[in-house]
C-alpha positions in Angstrom: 96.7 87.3 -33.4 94.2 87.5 -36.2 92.3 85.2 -38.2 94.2 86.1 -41.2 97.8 85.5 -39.0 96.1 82.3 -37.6 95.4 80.9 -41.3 98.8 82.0 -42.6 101.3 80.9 -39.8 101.9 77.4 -41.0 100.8 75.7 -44.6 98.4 73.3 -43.0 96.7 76.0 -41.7 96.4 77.6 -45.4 95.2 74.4 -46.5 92.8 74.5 -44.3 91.6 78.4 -45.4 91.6 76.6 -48.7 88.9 74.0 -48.5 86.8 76.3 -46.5 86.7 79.0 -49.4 86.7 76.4 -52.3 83.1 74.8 -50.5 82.3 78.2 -49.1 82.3 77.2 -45.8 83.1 79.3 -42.9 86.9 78.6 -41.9 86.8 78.5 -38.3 84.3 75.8 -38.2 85.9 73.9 -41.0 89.0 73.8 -38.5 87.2 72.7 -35.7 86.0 70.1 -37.9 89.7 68.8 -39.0 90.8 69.1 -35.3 88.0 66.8 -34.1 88.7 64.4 -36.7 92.4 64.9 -35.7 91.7 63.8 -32.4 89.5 61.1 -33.1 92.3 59.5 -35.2 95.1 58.9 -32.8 94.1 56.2 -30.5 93.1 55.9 -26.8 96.6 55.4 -25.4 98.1 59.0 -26.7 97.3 61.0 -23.8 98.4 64.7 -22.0 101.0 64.1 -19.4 99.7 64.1 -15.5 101.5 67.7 -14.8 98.7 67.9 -12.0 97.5 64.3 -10.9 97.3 61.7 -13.6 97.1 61.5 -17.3 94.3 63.2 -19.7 93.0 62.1 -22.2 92.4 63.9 -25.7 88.7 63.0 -26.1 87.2 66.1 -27.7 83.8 67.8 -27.6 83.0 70.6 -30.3 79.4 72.3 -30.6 79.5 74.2 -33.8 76.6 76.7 -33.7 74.7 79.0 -36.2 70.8 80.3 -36.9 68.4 77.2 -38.7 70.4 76.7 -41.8 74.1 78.3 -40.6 76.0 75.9 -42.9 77.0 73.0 -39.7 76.4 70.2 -42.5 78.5 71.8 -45.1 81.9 72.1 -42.7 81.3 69.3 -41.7 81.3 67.7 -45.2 84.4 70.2 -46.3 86.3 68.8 -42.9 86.2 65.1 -43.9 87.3 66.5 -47.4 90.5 68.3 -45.5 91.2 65.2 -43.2 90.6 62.2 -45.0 91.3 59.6 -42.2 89.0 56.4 -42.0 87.1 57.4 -38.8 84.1 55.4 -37.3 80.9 57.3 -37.0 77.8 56.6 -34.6 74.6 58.7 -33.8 73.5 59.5 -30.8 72.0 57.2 -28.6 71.3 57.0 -24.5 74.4 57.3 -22.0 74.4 53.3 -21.8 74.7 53.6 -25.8 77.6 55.4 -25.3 79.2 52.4 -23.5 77.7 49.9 -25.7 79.7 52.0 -29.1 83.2 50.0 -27.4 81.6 47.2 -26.1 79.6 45.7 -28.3 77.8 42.6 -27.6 79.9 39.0 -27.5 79.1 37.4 -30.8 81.6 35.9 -32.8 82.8 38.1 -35.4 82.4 41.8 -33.9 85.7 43.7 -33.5 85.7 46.1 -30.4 85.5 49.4 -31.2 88.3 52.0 -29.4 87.9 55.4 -31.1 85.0 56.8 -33.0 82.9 60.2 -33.2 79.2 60.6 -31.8 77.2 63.2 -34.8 74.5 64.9 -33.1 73.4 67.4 -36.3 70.6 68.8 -34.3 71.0 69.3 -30.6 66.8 69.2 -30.1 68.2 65.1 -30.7 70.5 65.3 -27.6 68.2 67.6 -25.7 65.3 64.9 -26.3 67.4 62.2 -24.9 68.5 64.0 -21.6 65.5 64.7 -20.4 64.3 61.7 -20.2 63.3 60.2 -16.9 66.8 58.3 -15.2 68.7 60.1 -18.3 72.7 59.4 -17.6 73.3 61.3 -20.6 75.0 64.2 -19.6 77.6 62.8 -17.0 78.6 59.9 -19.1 79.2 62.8 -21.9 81.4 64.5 -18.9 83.1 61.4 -18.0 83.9 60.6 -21.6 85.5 64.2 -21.8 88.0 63.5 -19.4 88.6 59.9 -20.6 87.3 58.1 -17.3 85.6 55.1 -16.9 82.0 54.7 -18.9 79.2 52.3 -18.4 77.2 50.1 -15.5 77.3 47.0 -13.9 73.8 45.0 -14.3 72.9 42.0 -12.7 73.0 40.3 -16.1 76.4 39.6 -18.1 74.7 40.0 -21.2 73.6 43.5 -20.4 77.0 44.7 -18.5 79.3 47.7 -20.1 81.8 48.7 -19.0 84.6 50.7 -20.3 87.9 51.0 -18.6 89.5 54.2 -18.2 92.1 56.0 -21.1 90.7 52.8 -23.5 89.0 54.3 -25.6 88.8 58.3 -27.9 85.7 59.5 -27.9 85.0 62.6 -29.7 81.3 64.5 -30.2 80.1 67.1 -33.1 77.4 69.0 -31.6 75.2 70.9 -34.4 73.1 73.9 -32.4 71.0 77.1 -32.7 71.6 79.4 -29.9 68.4 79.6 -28.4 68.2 75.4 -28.3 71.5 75.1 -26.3 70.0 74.8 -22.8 70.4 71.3 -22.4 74.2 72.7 -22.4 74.5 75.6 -20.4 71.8 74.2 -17.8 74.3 72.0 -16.5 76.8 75.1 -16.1 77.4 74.1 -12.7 78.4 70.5 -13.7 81.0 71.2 -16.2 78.7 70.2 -19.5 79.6 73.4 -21.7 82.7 74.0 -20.6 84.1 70.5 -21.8 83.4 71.7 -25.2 84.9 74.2 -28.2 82.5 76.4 -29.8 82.8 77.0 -33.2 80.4 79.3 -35.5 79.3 78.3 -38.6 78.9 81.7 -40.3 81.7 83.8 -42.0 80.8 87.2 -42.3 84.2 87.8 -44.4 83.5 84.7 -47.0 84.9 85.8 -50.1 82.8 85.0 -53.4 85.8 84.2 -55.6 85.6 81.0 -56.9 89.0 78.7 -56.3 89.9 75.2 -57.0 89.9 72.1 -54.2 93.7 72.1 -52.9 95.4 68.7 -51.9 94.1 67.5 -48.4 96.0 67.4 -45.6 98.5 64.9 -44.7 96.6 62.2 -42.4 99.6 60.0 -41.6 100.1 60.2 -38.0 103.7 61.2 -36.4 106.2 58.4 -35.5 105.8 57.5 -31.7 107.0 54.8 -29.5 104.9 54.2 -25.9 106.7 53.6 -22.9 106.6 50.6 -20.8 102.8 50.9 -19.9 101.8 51.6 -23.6 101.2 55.2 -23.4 102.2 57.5 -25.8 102.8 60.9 -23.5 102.5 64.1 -25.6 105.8 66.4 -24.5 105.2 70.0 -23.7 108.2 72.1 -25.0 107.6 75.5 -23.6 108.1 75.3 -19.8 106.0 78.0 -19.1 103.2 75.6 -20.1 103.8 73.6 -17.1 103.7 76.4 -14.9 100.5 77.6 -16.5 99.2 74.4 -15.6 99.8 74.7 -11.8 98.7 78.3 -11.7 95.5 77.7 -13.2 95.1 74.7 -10.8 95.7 76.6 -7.5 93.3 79.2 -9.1 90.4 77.3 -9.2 91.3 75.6 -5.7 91.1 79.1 -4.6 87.6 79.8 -6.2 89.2 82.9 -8.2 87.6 81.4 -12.0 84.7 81.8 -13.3 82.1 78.8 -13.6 82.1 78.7 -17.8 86.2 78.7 -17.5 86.5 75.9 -15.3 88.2 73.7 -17.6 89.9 76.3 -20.0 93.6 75.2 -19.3 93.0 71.6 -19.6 90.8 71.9 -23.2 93.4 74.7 -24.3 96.3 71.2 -23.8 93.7 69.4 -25.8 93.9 72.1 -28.5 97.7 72.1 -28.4 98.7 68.4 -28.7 96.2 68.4 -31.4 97.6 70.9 -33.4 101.1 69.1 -32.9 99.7 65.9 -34.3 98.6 68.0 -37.3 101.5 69.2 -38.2 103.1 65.6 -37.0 104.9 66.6 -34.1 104.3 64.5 -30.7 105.7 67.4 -28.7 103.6 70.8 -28.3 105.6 73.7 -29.4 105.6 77.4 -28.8 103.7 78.3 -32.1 100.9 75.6 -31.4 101.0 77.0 -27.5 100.4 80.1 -28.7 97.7 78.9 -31.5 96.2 77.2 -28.9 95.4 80.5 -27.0 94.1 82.1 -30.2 91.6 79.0 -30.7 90.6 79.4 -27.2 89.4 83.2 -27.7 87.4 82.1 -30.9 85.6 79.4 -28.7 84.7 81.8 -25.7 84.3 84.2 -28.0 81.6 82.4 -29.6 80.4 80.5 -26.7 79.6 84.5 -24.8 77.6 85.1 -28.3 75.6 81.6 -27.4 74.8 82.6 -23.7 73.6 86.5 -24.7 71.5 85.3 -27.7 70.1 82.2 -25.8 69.1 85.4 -23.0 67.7 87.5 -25.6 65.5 85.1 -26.7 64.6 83.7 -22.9 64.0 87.2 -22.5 61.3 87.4 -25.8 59.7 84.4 -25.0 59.0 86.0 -21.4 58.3 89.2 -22.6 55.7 87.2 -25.8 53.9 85.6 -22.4 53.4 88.7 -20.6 52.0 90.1 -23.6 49.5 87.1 -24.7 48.4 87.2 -20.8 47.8 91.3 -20.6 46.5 90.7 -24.0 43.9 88.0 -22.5 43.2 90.3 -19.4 42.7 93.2 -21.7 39.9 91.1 -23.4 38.5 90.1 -19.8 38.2 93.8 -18.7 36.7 95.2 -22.0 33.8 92.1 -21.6 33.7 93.2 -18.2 33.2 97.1 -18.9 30.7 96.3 -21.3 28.6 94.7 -19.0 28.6 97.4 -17.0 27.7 99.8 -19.6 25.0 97.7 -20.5 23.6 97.0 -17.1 23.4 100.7 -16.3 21.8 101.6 -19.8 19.6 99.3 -18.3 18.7 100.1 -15.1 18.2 103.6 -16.3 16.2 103.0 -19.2 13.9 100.8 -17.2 13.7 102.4 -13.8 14.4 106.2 -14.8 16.6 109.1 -13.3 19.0 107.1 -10.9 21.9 108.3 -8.5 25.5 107.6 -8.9 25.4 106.1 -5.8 22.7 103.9 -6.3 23.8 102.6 -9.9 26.7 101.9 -8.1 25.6 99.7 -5.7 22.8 98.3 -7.9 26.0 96.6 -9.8 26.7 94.0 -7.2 29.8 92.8 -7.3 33.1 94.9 -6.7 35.4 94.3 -9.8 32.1 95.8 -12.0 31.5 98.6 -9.3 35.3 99.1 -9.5 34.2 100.2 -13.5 31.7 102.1 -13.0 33.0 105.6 -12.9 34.9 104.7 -16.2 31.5 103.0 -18.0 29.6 106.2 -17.0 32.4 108.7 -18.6 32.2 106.5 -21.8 28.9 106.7 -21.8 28.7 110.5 -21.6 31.1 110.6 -23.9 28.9 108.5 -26.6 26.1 110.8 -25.8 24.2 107.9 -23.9 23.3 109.1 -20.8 23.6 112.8 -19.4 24.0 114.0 -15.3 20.5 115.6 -14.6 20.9 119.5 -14.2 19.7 121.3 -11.1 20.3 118.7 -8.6 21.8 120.5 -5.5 23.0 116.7 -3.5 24.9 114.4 -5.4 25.6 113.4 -8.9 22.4 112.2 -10.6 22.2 110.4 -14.3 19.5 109.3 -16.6 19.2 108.4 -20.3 19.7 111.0 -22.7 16.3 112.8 -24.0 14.2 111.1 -21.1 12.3 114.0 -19.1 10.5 111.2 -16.9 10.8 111.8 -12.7 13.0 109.5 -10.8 11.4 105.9 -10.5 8.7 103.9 -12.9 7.7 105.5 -16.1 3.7 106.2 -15.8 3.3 103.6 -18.1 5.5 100.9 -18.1 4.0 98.6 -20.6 4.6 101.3 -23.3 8.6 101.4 -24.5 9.5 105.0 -25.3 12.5 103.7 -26.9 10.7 101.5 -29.1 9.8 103.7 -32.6 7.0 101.1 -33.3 6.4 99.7 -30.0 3.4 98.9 -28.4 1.5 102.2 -28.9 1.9 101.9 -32.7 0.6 98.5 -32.6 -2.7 99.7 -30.6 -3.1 102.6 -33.3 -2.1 100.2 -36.5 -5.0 97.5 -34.4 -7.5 100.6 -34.7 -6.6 101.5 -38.1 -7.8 97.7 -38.9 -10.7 97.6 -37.6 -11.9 101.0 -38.8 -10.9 100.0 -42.1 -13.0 97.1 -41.8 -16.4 98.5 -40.3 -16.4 102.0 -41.6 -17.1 103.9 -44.9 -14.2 106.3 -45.5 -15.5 109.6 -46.7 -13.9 111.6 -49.9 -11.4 113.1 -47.6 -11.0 111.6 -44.3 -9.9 113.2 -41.4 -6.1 112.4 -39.9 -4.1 112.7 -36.7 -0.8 112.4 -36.8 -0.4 112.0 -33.3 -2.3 110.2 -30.5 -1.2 110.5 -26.6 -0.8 107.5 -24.5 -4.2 108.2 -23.1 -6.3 108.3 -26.5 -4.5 105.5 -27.7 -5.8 103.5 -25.0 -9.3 104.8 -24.7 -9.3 104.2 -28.4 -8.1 100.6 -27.4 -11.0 100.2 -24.9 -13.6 101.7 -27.7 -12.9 99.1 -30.1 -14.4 96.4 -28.5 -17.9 98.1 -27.8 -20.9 98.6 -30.3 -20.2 102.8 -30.4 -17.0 102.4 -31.8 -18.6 104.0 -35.6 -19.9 107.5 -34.3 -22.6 109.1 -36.7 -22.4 113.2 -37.8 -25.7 114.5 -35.9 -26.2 116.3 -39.0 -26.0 113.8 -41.9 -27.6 110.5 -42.9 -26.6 107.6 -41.1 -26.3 105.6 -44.6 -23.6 108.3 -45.2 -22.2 108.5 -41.0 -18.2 109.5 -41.4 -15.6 107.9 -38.8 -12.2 110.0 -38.8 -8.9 108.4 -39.5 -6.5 108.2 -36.5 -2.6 107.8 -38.1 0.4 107.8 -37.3 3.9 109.2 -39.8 5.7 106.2 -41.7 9.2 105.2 -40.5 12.2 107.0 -42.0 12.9 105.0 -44.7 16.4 103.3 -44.6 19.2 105.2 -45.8 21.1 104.5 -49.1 24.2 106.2 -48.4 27.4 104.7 -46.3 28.4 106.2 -43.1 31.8 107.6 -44.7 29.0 108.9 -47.5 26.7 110.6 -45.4 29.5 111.8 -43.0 31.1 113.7 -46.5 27.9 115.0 -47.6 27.6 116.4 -44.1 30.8 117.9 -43.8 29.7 119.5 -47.2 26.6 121.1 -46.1 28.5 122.5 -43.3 31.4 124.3 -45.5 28.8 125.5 -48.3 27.2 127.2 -45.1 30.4 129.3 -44.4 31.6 127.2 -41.3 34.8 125.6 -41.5 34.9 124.3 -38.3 32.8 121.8 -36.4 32.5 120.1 -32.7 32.4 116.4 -33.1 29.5 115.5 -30.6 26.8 117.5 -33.4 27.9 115.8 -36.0 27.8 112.5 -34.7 23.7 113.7 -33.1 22.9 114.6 -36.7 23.9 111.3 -37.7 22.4 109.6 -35.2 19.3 111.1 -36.3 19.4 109.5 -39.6 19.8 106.2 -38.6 23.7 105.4 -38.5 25.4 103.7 -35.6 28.1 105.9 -33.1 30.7 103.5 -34.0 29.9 103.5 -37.8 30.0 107.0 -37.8 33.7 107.3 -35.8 35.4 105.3 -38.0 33.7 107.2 -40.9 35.0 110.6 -39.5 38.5 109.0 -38.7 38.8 108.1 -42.4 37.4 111.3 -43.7 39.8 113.3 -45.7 37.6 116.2 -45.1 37.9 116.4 -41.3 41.5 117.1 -38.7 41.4 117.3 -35.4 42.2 121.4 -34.2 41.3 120.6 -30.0 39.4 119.2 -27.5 37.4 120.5 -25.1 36.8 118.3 -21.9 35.0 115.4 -24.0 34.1 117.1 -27.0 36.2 117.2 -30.0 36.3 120.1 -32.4 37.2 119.3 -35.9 38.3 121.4 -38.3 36.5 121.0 -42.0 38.3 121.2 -45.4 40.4 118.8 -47.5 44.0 118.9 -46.7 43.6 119.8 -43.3 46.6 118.7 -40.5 45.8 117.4 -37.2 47.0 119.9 -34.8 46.7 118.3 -30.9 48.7 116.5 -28.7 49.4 113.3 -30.0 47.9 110.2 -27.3 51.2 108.5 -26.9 52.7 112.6 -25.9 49.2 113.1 -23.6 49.7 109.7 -22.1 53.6 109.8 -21.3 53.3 113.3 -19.9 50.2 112.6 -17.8 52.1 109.2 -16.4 54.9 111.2 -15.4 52.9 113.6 -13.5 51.6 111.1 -11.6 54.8 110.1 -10.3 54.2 106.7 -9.8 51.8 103.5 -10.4 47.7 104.6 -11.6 45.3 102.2 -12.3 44.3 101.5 -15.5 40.5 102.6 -15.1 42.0 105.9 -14.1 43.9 106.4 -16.7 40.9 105.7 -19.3 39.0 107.8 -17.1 41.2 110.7 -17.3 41.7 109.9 -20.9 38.4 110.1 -21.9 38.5 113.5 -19.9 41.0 115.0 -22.2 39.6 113.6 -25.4 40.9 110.3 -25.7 39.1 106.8 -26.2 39.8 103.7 -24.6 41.2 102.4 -27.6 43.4 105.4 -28.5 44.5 105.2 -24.6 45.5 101.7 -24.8 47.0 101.5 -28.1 49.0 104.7 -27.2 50.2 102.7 -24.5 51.7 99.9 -26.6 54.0 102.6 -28.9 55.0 104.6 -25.7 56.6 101.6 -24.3 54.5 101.9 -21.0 55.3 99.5 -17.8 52.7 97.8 -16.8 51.9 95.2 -13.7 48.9 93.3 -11.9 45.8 91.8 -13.7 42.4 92.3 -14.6 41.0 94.8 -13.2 43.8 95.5 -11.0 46.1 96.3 -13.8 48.3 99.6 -12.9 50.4 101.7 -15.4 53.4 103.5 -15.1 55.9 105.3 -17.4 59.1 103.3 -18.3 62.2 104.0 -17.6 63.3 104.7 -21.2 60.6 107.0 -21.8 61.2 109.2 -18.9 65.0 109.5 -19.8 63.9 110.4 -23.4 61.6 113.0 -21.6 64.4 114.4 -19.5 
């Protein structure tokens, strides 16, 4: 049966329709709304007949569920409109407040209570209140369901409830998002969900039309007379109910249900009798059996979209932690690398030409000698360091333009790397004092470079009384004293990196080349002063320069505007070199053997991210391998 045969098989049912499209609320919900209400209007002593032990009772449960905002306030509201019996409502309030709703305290004055509905708008409210510590909560919410006995005995009068069973209707609205209804569906195994209807609050078919309130619904309650004990039984018509009944018992003695469908016949009888009352009947017919069963679908229906949303977003927030954490071990291992890098910069700048082997164990620890073959690649790469030619017995390294044997420099208190180290400070020191005890002749003589050796000697000369030197031939009135200088610093550059990096690519196609390996571009600008990384991202966002290939770690580019990049893309290198693997590789081998076909580190791991790319283990024991999806797209 269909929504629109539901809606249109009695006029109650239309009305119903009615007030959910005249308030644009969703019509299912509005329903479950008038049934609850429904419910919680006939009193404690109408109850199901005992087909299978004793009586039931017709105390309700609906959770009515949507995304933040679904609209559970607005059927709610259009419900009350539909079914305007005087019903007593409470909030919330701790399992002995449940109790405490129908027996107030003894003072003078204060009617008992025997039937009202609990609200809970937002189910955070309920969730809140069940976890507390010694929470009863959640099994005086299941007792209530099935009408049994509610409360606790204390040692104190004053603070004793207790509700007898069948003396009371008890009915709960339940507002929810689907990723907030684990306080539910934890409690699978005790019953909780399954004691309720679920009812959405959205209506993907809601029409637009505007249409007028119709005449709510007939609250009067059927005639009944109870029987001798003062219960009013509801009759079941259809005798195939009955047997349903029994054959749904022996089912679940057998263990042949599922868990979520435990109590599915005995909420469908809820759902039955409550329809009769609607439609003022006190015995259930065969349309409101078979109504019944179309209600039921709707509610698991809609209780199976709960459980796989609430999983898709268990399965986000797991997926969101794994992320942040590979994220923070990411950050670890990159700190870590660097290190590395800099310690054998280090070692090789201070100590000279150096072994693999011995960098290696000059590192210490093993998660930065674990690195090392991947901070040596990089550094190649960069143009950093270089493996020494010519050696026939291992793989030797030392820092790029040094020509100094393995060991000390010869003169360690000198800094080769330092442009105006200490040898220009002895030199600008002589300068000085020249300036200060010699006449300077009409055109003075100048060196513009002094060796380590005559910078010192010159030092040394300084502070003795020959340091002014007369010509044999002249005056000594008129003695001259050459000039010792040394060449100005390049003066800073005025241009950006992406500047200089255009101009250069300029000069190279007004020379006839159009094509270009990265590694001599990146020297030249070196050489005037810009950083490696300034000039990368310069050449990256170059519209003058494409990537044609790579060979090994070099990258040749090809010059022009308009060009097209024309290799393999990193996520298609990555995937393919993965595969070929055939199973889990370290991550520092995968870097390394990026690096070796032209890739970064950072193009290597944020290839990794787009190409969906399993990975397990942390910090430096991180291991890659190709997921499953990728290789079946490869396939």
């Amino acid at each position: 049966m269909s929504s629109d045969e539901f809606f249109n098989a009695t006029t109650e049912l239309q009305t119903i329709r009615q007030w959910a499209r005249a308030r644009y609320a969703a019509e299912w919900a509005v329903f479950g709304g008038v049934l609850l209400r429904v419910a919680a209007t006939t009193g404690p002593e109408v109850q199901l007949p005992g087909v299978i032990g004793g009586r039931a009772s017709l105390n309700l449960l609906c959770a009515f569920v949507a995304p933040s905002g679904g609209g559970k306030g607005i059927s709610d509201k259009v419900a009350r409109l539909a079914w305007p019996a005087p019903i007593v409502e409470r909030p919330i309030g701790s399992g002995e407040g449940i109790a405490a709703t129908f027996v107030p305290p003894k003072k003078e004055g204060v009617e008992p209570i025997t039937k009202a509905i609990i609200n809970v708008p937002e189910i955070d409210t309920l969730a809140g209140i069940a976890s507390r510590q010694g929470s009863i909560l959640l099994a005086q919410l299941k007792s209530a369901a099935m009408g049994e006995q509610l409360g606790q005995a204390n040692s104190s009068e004053a603070t004793t409830r207790i509700v007898p069973a069948h003396t009371y209707r008890l009915c709960m609205s339940v507002g929810a998002q689907p990723a907030h209804t684990g306080v539910l569906f934890n409690d699978t195994t005790g019953g909780t969900p399954q004691r309720f209807l679920w009812f959405l609050t959205t209506d993907p078919d809601m029409p637009s039309d505007v249409t007028p309130d119709p005449e709510p619904l007939n609250s009067r309650l059927p005639f009944w007379r109870p029987d001798a004990d003062g219960v009013i039984e509801i009759g079941y018509g259809p005798p195939e109910i009955t047997e349903m009944i029994i054959g749904a018992h022996i089912a679940r003695q057998r263990g042949q249900e599922d868990a979520l469908d435990g109590h599915a016949m005995l909420t469908r009888l809820k759902v039955a009798a409550c329809l009769a009352i609607l439609h003022h009947r006190i015995v259930v017919s065969e349309l409101d059996w078979q109504l019944s069963g179309v209600v039921m679908e709707v509610s698991n229906r809609t209780r199976d979209w709960v459980v796989a949303e609430s999983k898709k977003v268990a399965r986000q927030k797991v997926r969101d932690r794994a992320l942040a954490r590979a994220a923070g071990d990411e950050v670890y291992d990159q700190r870590l690398l660097d290190r590395v890098r800099n310690s054998v910069t280090k070692m090789l700048d201070r100590d000279g030409e150096q072994s693999s082997s011995e960098l290696r164990r000059r590192l210490g620890k093993r998660d930065k000698r674990d690195l090392f073959d991947q901070a040596v690649a990089e550094l190649e790469h960069e143009g950093m360091i270089e493996q020494v030619p010519g050696k026939e017995r291992g793989i030797r390294f030392r820092i790029v333009g040094h020509r100094d044997q393995p060991g000390h420099p010869p003169f360690p208190q000198v800094s080769d790397g330092d442009q105006l180290g200490h040898r220009d400070q002895i030199q600008a020191s002589a300068d000085t004092t020249h300036a200060a005890t010699a006449e300077f002749s009409a055109e003075p003589e100048f060196s513009t470079y002094i060796s380590r050796s005559e910078t010192l000697n010159q030092s040394s000369a300084l502070n003795s009384e020959e340091s002014i030197h007369a010509d044999e031939t002249a005056d000594s009135a008129t003695s001259k004293s050459p000039l010792h200088a040394v060449a100005d610093p390049t003066p800073p550059t005025t241009m950006t990196a992406r500047q200089w990096i255009d101009a250069h690519v300029s000069k190279i196609l007004d020379g006839g080349e159009n094509t270009v390996e990265s590694l001599e571009v990146y020297e030249a600008g070196k050489a005037a002063g810009y950083k490696l990384d300034n000039l990368r991202q310069a050449a990256k966002s170059s519209s003058l320069i494409s990537v044609a290939a790579r060979k090994g770690s070099v990258t040749v580019w090809n010059l022009g505007a308009g060009g097209q990049n024309t290799i393999v893309s990193a996520e298609e290198w990555l995937t393919g070199w993965l595969r070929s693997t055939g199973g889990w590789v370290k991550a520092a081998d995968v870097y390394a053997a990026g690096l070796a076909a032209g890739y970064g580190r950072d193009t290597v791991k944020s290839a990794s991210v787009r190409a969906d790319v399993d990975k397990r283990g942390q910090s430096i024991a991180t291991e890659w391998s190709v997921a499953p999806a990728v290789v079946e797209r490869g396939a």
